[in-house]
Each structure stands twice: as structure tokens, then as C-alpha cells.
N, C-alpha and C positions, 0 to 999 in steps of 0.2 A: 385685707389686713395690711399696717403700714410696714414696710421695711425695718426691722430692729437693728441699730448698729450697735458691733460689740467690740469694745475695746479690750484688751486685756493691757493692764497695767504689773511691774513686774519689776524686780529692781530686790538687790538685797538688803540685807538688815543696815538701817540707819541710809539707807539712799535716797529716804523719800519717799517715796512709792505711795503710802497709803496718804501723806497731803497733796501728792500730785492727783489720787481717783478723789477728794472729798473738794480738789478744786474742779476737775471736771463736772462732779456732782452741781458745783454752783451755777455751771454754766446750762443746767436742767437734767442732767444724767441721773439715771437709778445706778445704786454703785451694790455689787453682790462683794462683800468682805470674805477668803477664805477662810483666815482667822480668825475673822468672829463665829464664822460658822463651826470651825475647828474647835472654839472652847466649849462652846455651845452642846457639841454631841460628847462630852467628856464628862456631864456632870456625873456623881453620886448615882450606883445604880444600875447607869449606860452599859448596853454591851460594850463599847469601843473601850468605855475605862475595864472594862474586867479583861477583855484583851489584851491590852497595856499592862495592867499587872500581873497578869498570866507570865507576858514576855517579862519584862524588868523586875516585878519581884513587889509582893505588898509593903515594902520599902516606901514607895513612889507616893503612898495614900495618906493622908493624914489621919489623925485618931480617931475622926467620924466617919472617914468612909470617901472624905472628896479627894481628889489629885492635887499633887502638893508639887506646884507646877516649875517649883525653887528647885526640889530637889530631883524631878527626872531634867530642868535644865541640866545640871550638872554632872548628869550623867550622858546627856546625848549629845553636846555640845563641845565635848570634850572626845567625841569618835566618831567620824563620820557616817561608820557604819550601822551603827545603833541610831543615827540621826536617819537616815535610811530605811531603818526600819521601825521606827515610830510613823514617818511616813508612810510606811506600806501599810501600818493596820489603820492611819485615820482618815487617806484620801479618798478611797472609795467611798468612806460613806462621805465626808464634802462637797465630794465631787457629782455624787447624788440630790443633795441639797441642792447645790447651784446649778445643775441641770434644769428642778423643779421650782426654782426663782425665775428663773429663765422664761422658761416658757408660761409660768404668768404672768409675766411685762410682755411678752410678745402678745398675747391674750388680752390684756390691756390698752394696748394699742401704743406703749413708750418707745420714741425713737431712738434714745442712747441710753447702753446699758455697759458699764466697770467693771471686770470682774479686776477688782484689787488679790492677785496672787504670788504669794512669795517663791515657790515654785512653779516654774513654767512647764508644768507634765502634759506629755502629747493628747493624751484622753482627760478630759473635762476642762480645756485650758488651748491648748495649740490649736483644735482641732473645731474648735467652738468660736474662736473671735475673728470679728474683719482685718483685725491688725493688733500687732504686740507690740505697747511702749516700753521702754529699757529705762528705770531711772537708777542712774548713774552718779555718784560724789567720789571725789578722792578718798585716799582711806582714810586718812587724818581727821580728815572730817567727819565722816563715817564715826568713828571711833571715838570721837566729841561728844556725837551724839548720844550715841547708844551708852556712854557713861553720863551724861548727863539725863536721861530718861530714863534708865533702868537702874541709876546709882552704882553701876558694874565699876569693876578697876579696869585697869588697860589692860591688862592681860585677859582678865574674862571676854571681854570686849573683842578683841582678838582674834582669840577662839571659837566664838561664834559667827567672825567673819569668816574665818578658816574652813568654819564645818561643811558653808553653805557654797554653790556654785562659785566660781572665778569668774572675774567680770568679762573676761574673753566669752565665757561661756552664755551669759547673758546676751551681751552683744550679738553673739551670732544669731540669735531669735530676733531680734530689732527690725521694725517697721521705720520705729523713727525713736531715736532715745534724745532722752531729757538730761541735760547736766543740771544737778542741785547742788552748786556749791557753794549760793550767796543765800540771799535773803528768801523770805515766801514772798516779799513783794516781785521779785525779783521772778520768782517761780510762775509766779501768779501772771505775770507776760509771757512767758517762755508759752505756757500751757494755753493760754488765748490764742496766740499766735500759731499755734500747733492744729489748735480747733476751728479757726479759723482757715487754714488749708484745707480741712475738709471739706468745706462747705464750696469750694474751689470747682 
């Protein structure tokens, strides 16, 4: 069986992060999304949602029954600590999911594999990749963005850069970080040039 190599990509809200793993991806990579995996285990139903409501309160639900995902932002994004512990009841099961991706790409026989994660946690993440990229932008820019994709004001904006890890704190995990503070074309070299040293 070939060698699987695991990247872990990682960078806070509006850094980049998930076009930096979808340009890896072009370059032949399987990319494991936590996120995606994350909304995935919440639908209508889910343990993980009855958990969630358990904790914050059938506030959080919408009138049929699904996560009303506007209004637990606004609650956990707004306190670190409740940000904290929305993470504690949904990593485990994630981090179970991309355990069991994982090892059917290595099953498969793929030699590059993404884990795109917003949180860098020691167990299903640290402890899993050949090496950890850090994408990194100023905050301004940051703050551009994530008001222009999420339609936020600067202050929501803010806030949920606030909630998440300090870029000090990212950095110190860093194999090799990525600055995105220009174009995707722009990215789109940075990242060849990145993957091209491993092949080195």
C-alpha cells in the first residue's frame, strides 16, 4: 500500500484556508472538509443537534425542527466560552468521520489527502497530518471578506475573529504558512510553489 500524505490546512475565519485545500485539491489531492462534515452531522433529528439543544436551549431550532445556524452564531460567537463548547459536543463525532475518510483514501491507494480544519485540535487533526499549513491574511482583509461572504457588518465580523484562535496561536502549529493577501492568482503560485517543495 502507497504512502498517504496528509496535509492539514488551517487558518482562521476569512484567511483562506478552505481555497488554499480546493487549490491543493487541483493539484490531485482528496480534500476531508471539517465543516462540511460539521453541518452534515447537525441535520434534523441528529444526536449532535439534540445535544446542542440540550446545551443552548430549543431557541437554536427552527419551527420544523432544523438548526437555525443565524441564531446559535449569535450566540457563540459573541463568547468564547460557549464557542468552546459547541466544539466539545460536535468534534468528536467530525473527528470520527475523518478518521473513517481517511482510511479509505489510504484503502484506495491516494497519495495526497487535506484535512481543511478550522480548528487545529491535538486528536483527529495534530496528531493525524505529515505537516500543518497556517493560512494567514491581515485582519483588514480578513474582515473584507468575511463581510462580503457572509453579508456581516464589521463588528459581527470582528467578533468572530475575536472568538477564534489569535494568529500567534496558529503560527505556532506552522510547518509552513501561506500569506493570502492578494489575489487567488496570486495564491494559486504561492501553493504550487509550496507543493512543489515537497516533491523536493
Amino acid at each position: 500500500m502507497r504512502n498517504l500524505r496528509i496535509i492539514g490546512v488551517t487558518g482562521g475565519i476569512g484567511s483562506g484556508k478552505s481555497t488554499v485545500a480546493r487549490i491543493i485539491a487541483s493539484h490531485g489531492a482528496r480534500v476531508i472538509d471539517a465543516d462540511e462534515i460539521a453541518r452534515s452531522i447537525v441535520k434534523k433529528g441528529s444526536k449532535v443537534l439534540e445535544e446542542i439543544a440540550d446545551f443552548f436551549g430549543t431557541g437554536i431550532l427552527t419551527a420544523d425542527g432544523e438548526l437555525d445556524r443565524k441564531k446559535l452564531a449569535a450566540i457563540v460567537f459573541n463568547e468564547r466560552s460557549l464557542l468552546e463548547k459547541l466544539n466539545e459536543i460536535t468534534h468528536k463525532h467530525v473527528i470520527d468521520l475523518m478518521e473513517k475518510k481517511l482510511e479509505e483514501y489510504r484503502e484506495n491507494g491516494e497519495k495526497t489527502v487535506v484535512l481543511d480544519v478550522p480548528i487545529p485540535v491535538e486528536r483527529g487533526f495534530l496528531d493525524l497530518v505529515d505537516e500543518v499549513w497556517v493560512v494567514t491574511a491581515d485582519r483588514d482583509t480578513r474582515i473584507s471578506r468575511i463581510m462580503q461572504r457572509s453579508g456581516l457588518s464589521r463588528e459581527a465580523a470582528e467578533a468572530r475573529i475575536n472568538a477564534q484562535m489569535s494568529d500567534d496561536e496558529y503560527l505556532e502549529l506552522a510547518d509552513r504558512v501561506i500569506f493570502n493577501n492578494g489575489s487567488v492568482e496570486e495564491l494559486e503560485k504561492i501553493v504550487a510553489e509550496q507543493l512543489s517543495l515537497l516533491k523536493e
